[in-house]
C-alpha angles and dihedrals in degrees: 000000000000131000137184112254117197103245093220084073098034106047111084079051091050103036093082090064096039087050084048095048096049090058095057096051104042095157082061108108099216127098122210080262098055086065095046092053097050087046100053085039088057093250097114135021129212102224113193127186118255097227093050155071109259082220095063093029130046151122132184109210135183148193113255124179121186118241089217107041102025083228125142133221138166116241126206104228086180146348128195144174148144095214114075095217097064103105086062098054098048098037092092091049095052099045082053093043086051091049103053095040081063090247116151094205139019113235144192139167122221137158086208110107082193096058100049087053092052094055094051079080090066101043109276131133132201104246108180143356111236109199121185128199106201104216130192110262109232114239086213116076114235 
């Protein structure tokens, strides 16, 4: 089952996996910081696994409602775990936690093929490709 955990005690256990997310997305724009601070301003919880050590098990999730639609979704800021049968074991609970937080999908963002594929398994689809073109910043304002 999973819990919030406050991040204050939480976060030396859970800083190794964020550090680790965030290498292997290096076009994401957060820093390690970012998620502290939504998640002490209430815009983001650190959820852990009963059963586990919030060092080898933990996700950061967040309300997300669309501009367009209204509609609302949690978003998987970031998962993490050492056990490979993880997803299994939490899919029913996020699927609860999205209902009764009134969100009509559960989302996440990766630049791992593997991973979308994976999650296929538990009921995800691939919705949409995002590209990016780095470009030189000019040093004269427009």
């Amino acid at each position: 089952m999973l819990v919030e955990a406050p991040v204050q005690q939480v976060w030396e256990l859970i800083l190794p996996g964020i550090l680790s997310v965030r290498e292997d997305l290096p076009w994401q724009d957060w820093r390690p910081e970012d998620i502290y601070a939504a998640c002490m301003a209430g815009e983001a919880h650190v959820l852990i696994r009963e059963d586990a050590n919030p060092r080898d098990s933990f996700g950061v999730v967040k309300l997300r409602t669309d501009p367009v639609t209204g509609k609302r979704s949690l978003f998987l800021w970031i998962a993490w775990s050492e056990d490979v049968e993880s997803a299994g074991k939490v899919i029913g609970d996020l699927d609860d936690i999205a209902r009764r937080s009134g969100c009509s999908s559960i989302d996440f963002s990766t630049g791992s093929q593997r991973l979308v594929q994976y999650s296929e398994v538990f009921g995800f689809d691939k919705i949409m490709y995002e590209v990016r073109k780095d470009v030189q910043l000019d040093p004269s304002p427009l």
